[in-house]
C-alpha positions in Angstrom: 28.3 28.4 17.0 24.6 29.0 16.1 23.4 32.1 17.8 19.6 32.5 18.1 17.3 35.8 18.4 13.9 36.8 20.0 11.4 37.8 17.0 7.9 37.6 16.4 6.8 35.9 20.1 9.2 32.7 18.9 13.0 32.2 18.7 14.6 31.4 15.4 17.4 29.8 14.9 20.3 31.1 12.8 22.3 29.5 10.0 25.4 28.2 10.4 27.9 30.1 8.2 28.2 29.0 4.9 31.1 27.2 3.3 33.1 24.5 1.6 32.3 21.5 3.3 34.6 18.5 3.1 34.5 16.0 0.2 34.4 13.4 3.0 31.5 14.8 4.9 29.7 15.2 1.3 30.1 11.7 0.1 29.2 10.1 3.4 26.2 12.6 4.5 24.3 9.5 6.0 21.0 11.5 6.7 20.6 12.2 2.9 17.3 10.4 1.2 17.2 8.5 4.4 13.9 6.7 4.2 13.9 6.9 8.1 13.2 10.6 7.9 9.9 10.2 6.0 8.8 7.1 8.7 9.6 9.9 11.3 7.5 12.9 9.4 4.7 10.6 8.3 4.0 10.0 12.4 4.0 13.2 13.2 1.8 14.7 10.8 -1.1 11.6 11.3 -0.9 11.9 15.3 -0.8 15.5 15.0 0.7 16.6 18.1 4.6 15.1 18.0 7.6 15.8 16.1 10.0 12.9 16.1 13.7 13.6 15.7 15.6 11.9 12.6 18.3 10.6 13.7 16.0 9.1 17.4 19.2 10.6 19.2 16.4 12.9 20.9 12.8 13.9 20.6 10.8 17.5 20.5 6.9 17.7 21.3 5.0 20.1 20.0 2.0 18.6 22.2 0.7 15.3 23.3 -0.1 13.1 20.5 -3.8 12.8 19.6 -4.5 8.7 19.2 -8.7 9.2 19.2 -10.5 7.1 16.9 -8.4 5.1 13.4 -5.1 7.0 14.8 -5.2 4.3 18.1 -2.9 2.2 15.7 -0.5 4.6 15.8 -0.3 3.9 19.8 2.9 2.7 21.1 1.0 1.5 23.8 -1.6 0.2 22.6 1.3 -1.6 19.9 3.2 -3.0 22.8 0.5 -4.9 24.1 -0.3 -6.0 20.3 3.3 -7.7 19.6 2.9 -9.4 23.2 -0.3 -11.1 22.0 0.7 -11.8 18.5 3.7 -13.8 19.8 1.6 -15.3 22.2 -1.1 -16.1 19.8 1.3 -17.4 17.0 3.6 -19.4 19.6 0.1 -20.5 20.6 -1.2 -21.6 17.1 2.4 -22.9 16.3 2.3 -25.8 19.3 -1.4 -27.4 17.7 -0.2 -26.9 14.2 3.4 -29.2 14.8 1.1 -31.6 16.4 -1.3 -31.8 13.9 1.5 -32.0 10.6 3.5 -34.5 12.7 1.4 -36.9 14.7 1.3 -39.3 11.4 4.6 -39.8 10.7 5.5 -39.9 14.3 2.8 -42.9 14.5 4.4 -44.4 11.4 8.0 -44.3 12.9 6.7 -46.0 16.3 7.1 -42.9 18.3 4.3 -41.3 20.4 2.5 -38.7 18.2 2.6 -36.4 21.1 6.7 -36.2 21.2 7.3 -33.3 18.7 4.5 -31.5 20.6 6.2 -32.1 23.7 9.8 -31.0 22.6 8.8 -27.4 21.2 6.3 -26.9 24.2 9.4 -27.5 26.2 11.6 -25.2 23.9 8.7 -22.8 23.9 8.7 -22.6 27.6 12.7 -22.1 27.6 12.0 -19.3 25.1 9.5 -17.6 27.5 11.7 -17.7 30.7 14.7 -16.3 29.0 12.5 -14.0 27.1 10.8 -12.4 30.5 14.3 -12.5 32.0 15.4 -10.4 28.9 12.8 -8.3 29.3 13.3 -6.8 32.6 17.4 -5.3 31.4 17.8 -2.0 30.3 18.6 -1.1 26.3 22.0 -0.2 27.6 22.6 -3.8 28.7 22.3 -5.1 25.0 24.3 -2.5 23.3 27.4 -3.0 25.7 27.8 -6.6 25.0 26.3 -6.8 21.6 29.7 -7.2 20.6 30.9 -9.9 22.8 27.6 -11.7 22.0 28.3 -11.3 18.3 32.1 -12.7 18.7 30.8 -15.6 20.6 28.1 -16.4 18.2 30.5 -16.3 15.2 33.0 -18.7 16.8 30.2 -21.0 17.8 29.0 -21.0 14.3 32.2 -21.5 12.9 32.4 -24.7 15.4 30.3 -26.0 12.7 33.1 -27.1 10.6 34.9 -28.9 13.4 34.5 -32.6 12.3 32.5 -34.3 15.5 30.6 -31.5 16.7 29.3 -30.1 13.2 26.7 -31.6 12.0 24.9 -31.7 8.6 20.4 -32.0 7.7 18.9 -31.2 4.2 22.4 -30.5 2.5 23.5 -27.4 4.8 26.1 -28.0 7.5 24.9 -25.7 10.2 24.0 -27.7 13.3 26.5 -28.7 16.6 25.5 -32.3 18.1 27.1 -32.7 21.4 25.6 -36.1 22.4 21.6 -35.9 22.6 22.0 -31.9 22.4 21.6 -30.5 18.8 20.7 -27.3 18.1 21.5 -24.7 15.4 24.1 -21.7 16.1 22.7 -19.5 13.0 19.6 -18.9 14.8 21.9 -17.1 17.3 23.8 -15.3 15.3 21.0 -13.8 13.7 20.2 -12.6 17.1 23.3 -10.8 17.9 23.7 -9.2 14.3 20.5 -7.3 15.1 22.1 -6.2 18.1 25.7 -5.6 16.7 24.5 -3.9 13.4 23.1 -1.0 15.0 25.9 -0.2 17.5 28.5 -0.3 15.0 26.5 2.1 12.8 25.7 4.5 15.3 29.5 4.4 16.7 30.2 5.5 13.1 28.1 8.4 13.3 29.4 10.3 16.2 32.3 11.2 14.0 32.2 14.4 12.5 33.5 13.5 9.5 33.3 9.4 8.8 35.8 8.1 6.4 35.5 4.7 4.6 38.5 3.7 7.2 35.9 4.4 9.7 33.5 1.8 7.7 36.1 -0.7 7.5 35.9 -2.5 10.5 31.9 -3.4 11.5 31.8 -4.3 7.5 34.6 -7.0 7.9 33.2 -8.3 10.6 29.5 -8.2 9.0 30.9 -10.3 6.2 32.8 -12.5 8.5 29.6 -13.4 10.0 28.4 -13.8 6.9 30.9 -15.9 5.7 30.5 -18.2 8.6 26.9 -18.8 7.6 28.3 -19.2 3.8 31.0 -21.8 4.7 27.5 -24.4 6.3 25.9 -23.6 2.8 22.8 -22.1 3.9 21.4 -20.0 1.8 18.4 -19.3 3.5 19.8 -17.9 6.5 22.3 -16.1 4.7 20.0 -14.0 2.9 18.1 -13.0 6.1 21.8 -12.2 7.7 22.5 -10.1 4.7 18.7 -8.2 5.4 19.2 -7.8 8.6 22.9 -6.2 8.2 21.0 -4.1 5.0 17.9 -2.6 7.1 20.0 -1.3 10.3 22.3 0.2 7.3 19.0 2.1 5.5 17.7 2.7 9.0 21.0 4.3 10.4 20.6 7.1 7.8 22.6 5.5 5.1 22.0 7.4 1.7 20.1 4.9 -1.1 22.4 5.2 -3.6 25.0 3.5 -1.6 22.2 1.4 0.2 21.2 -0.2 -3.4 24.8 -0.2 -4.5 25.7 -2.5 -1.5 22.8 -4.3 -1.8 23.1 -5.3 -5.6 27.1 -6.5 -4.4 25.2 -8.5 -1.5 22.9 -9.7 -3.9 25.4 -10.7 -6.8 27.8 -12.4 -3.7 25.2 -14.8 -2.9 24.5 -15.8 -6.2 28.2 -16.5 -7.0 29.1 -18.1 -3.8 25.4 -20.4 -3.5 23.6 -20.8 -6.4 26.7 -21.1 -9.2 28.8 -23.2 -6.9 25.7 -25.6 -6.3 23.9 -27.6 -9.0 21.4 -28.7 -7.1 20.2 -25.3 -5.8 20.5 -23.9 -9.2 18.0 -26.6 -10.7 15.9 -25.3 -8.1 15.5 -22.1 -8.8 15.4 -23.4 -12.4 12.6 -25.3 -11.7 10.8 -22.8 -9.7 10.4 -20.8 -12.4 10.6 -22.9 -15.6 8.4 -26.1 -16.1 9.1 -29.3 -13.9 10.5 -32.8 -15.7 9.1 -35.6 -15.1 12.0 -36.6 -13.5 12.2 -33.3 -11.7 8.4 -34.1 -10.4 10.3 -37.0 -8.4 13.0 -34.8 -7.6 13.6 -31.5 -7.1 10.5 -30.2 -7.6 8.4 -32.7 -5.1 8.2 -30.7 -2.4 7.1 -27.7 -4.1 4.3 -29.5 -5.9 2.7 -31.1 -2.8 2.8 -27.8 -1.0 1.1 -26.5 -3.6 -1.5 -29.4 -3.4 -2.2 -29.1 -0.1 -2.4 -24.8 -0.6 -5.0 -25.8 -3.2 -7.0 -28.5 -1.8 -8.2 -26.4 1.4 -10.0 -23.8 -0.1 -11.8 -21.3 1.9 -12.4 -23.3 5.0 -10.2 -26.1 5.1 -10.4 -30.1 5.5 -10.7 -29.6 8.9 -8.0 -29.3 11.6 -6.0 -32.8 11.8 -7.6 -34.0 8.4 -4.5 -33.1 5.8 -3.9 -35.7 3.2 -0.6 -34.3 2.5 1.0 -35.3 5.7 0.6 -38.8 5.3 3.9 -39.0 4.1 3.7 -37.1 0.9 4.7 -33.4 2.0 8.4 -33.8 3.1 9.0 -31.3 6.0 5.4 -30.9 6.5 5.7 -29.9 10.4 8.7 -27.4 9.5 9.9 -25.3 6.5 6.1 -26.7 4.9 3.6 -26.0 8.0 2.0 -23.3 6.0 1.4 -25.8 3.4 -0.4 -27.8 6.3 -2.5 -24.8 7.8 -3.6 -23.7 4.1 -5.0 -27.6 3.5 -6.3 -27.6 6.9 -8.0 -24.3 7.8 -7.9 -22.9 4.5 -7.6 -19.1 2.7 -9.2 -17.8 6.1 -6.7 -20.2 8.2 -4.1 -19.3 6.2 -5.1 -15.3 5.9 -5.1 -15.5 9.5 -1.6 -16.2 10.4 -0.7 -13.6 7.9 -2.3 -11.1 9.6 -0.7 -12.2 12.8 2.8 -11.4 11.5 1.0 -8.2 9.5 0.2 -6.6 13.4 3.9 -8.2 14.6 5.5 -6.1 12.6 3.0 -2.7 12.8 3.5 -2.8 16.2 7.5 -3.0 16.2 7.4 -0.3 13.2 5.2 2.0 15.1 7.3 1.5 18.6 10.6 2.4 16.3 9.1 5.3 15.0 7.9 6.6 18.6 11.4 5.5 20.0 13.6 8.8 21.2 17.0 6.2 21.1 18.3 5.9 18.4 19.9 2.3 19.0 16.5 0.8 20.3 15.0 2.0 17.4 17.5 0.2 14.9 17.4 -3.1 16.6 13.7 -3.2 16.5 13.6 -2.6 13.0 16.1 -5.2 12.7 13.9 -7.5 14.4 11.2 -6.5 12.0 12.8 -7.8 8.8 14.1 -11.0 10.6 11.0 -12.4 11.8 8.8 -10.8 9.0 10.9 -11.4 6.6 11.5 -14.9 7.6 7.7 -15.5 7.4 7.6 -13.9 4.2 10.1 -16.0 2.7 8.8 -19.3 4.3 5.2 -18.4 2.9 6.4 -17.3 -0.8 8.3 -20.8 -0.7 5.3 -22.6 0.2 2.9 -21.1 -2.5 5.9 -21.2 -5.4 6.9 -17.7 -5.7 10.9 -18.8 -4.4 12.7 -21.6 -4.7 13.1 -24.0 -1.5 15.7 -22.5 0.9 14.6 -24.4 3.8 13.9 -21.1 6.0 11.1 -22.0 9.2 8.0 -20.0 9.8 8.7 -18.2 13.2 7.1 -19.3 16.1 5.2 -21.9 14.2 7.4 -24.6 12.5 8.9 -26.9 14.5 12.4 -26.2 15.6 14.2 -25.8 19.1 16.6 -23.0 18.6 14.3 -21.3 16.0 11.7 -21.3 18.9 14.1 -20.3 21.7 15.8 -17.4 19.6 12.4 -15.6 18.5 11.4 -15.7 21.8 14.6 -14.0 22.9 14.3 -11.2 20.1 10.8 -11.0 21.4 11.8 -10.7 24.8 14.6 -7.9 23.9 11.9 -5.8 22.0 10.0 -5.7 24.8 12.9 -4.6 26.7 13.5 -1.9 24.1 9.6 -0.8 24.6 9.4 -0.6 27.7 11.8 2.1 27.5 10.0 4.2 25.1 8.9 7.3 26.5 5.0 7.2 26.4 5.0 3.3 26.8 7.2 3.5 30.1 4.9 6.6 31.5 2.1 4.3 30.9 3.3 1.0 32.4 4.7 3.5 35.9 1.3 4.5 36.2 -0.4 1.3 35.8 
C-alpha cells in the first residue's frame, strides 16, 4: 500500500517497498521503451497544460490545454472535424477519379461509361449509412462483440476455399460470389482485427503478472486470421493484417525488443509462405528491383512500367482531368490498384501531392485524437485504423511509383472497389464513434 504525506503545500507520493520482483513481471514489463509513452509526453509538453496517462486507462490535468495559434493542430476537436472532411473529400475525389480511369474501357466493352461510377456511388452511399449508424454506439459496443465479429469474419473468409462460393481475380482466391453478389471478406476481417487486437491486449494487461500462457491464446487466433488470408494467397492484405496485429501490440505497451523480434518472425513468415512458394511473385519483386527483360517488359513488369509512364507524363499540372493516355487500354487496373497512376498523369505532382496530403491530415487527426484519448481501448483501435488506411495508401502509392513490387493493395476511398469502399467507411464511422467519446471532443459537441 502506498502511503502519502502533506509537505511543502503539495502531497508526495511514497515508494512502494523495494524488492525482488518476479522473473515473469520482469520479462513481460509491457510499459518498458513503449513508444506510446513518448506520443503521450510529447502532447503534454507542446499544449502545455495536460498530462496524459500512459497506459489511457485514465487521465490527470494539470490545466486546460492551451491550442492558440500553430498548437490548434494539436486540437482534438478541431482534428475530429478534419478526419470527417478528409473522408468526405477523398470519397469525394475517389467517385470522379473511377469515372474518369474507367469510362474508356467501359465504352470499349459496350457498357455505359457511367456504370462503375454508379456502382461505388452506390457502395459509397451504403458505406455512409452504416458508417452514421456506427457512429451514434458507444466504444463499449465495439469491444464487447469485437470478438464475435472477429470469429464471424474468419469463418466467412475461410468460406473462401469452399469450391462454388470462393472465388478467384488476379491470382488470389479471396472473393465469395453468391449469384450477382461478389464481394471480398478480407476487407472485413481487417476491420474486426482492429477491433479484436486491442481487447485482447488490454485483457492481457489486467493481470498482475502476464505469463506467455496468458499470450497464448489472442496470438493463435491472430495467426489463424492470418492464415486464413494466407491460404487465398494475398499478400497484400496479409501484410496490412500482420501491421495492424503489430501496431495495437507496440501501442499496448509492448517492449521493442520483443516488438522487432516478432516483427522480424512476421516478416520472415511471409516471405516463406508468399514469395518462396510463388514464382511469379518472386519475379516480381525481382524485377522491381533488378532490370526488366524484354520479355519481362510484356510480362511481369507491364504494369509497373505504364504506371510509371503515366506518373511521368503529367508533370506539374497534369494532361487535364479525363485526358490520360494510359487508360486507353495500356494501364491494366487503371481505375483500381493503379488510380494513382491515373491522378498523377491527369492532375499532376500538385494532383498527386494533393491526395497525399489528404491521407497526411487523415491520419494527424486519428494520431492526435489517440493521444488525447483517456481509454485506453479507443485509443488502440484508432491507431489501428491509422496504419490500415495509411498504410494501405502508402503501399498503393510506393507500388505505383516503383518503390514495391505489385501486391494488388487499393487506394482507400479512391480505387474502385465495393467492400473496400463499404469497410473504410465503417472504420471511419467507428473512429468517429471512438471520438465522440473523448473527453474535450464530447464537452464540445454537448455544448454545441
Amino acid at each position: 500500500m502506498a502511503n502519502s504525506v502533506q509537505g511543502g503545500g503539495r502531497r508526495d507520493r511514497l515508494p512502494e517497498p523495494l524488492g525482488k520482483r518476479p522473473k515473469s513481471e520482469k520479462r513481460f514489463s509491457l510499459g518498458a521503451l513503449s513508444p506510446s509513452r513518448l506520443l503521450d509526453k510529447a502532447v503534454a509538453v507542446v499544449t502545455a497544460g495536460s498530462s496524459f496517462s500512459t497506459n489511457g486507462d485514465d487521465q490527470e490535468s494539470n490545466g486546460p490545454a492551451d491550442y492558440s495559434g500553430w498548437r490548434c493542430v494539436f486540437n482534438p476537436l478541431w482534428c475530429y472535424y478534419g478526419f470527417i472532411i478528409s473522408v468526405g473529400a477523398l470519397t469525394i475525389f475517389g467517385l470522379m477519379m473511377v469515372f474518369s480511369s474507367s469510362s474508356v474501357d467501359l465504352v470499349a466493352e459496350g457498357s455505359s461509361p457511367w456504370s462503375s461510377l454508379s456502382n461505388q456511388t452506390v457502395y459509397a452511399i451504403v458505406g455512409i449509412v452504416v458508417a452514421f449508424f456506427l457512429s451514434k454506439l458507444p466504444v463499449r459496443f465495439f469491444r464487447k462483440f469485437a470478438a464475435v465479429l472477429l470469429a464471424v469474419a474468419i469463418v466467412v473468409q475461410l468460406m473462401t476455399m469452399v469450391p462454388g462460393i470462393g472465388a478467384s481475380a488476379g491470382g488470389n482466391v479471396g472473393w465469395i460470389r453468391i449469384g450477382p453478389i461478389s464481394f471480398q471478406p478480407a476487407e472485413i476481417l481487417k476491420w474486426t482485427v482492429c477491433l479484436w487486437m486491442p481487447s485482447a491486449i488490454l485483457s492481457i494487461r489486467k493481470m498482475k503478472l502476464p505469463t506467455p500462457k496468458a499470450w497464448a491464446v489472442p496470438v493463435g487466433i491472430f495467426l489463424l486470421a492470418f492464415a486464413s488470408v494466407i491460404a487465398g494467397k494475398d499478400l497484400g492484405t496479409a501484410m496490412i493484417v500482420v501491421i495492424i496485429g503489430g501496431t495495437a501490440l507496440l501501442v499496448g505497451g509492448l517492449p521493442l525488443p520483443w516488438f522487432f523480434g516478432l516483427g522480424g518472425l512476421g516478416v520472415v513468415g511471409v516471405l516463406l509462405l508468399f514469395v518462396g512458394g510463388n514464382s511469379n511473385r518472386m519475379n516480381r519483386i525481382l524485377a522491381a528491383y533488378g532490370t526488366c527483360t524484354a520479355e519481362q517488359t510484356k510480362g511481369v513488369c507491364y504494369q509497373s512500367i505504364h504506371g510509371a509512364y503515366a506518373m511521368a507524363s503529367g508533370g506539374l499540372t497534369g494532361v487535364g482531368l479525363g485526358n490520360s493516355r494510359e487508360k486507353w487500354n495500356y494501364l491494366p487496373e487503371a481505375h483500381n490498384d493503379f488510380i494513382f497512376a491515373i491522378i498523377g498523369e491527369e492532375l499532376g505532382f500538385l494532383g498527386a501531392l494533393a491526395v497525399i496530403l489528404g491521407f497526411v491530415v487523415l491520419g494527424w487527426c486519428l494520431i492526435n485524437i489517440a493521444m488525447h484519448h483517456q481509454d485506453a481501448y479507443a485509443r488502440m483501435v484508432l491507431m489501428c485504423f491509422v496504419v490500415w488506411i495509411v498504410g494501405q495508401a502508402i503501399v498503393n502509392i510506393a507500388v505505383v511509383v516503383g518503390l514495391l513490387p505489385v501486391m494488388g493493395l487499393p487506394m482507400p476511398f479512391v480505387s474502385a472497389g465495393g467492400t473496400a469502399m463499404v469497410m473504410c467507411l465503417v472504420a471511419a464511422g467507428t473512429a468517429v464513434s471512438m471520438a465522440r467519446s473523448q473527453t474535450e471532443i464530447k464537452a464540445a459537441l454537448a455544448r454545441a
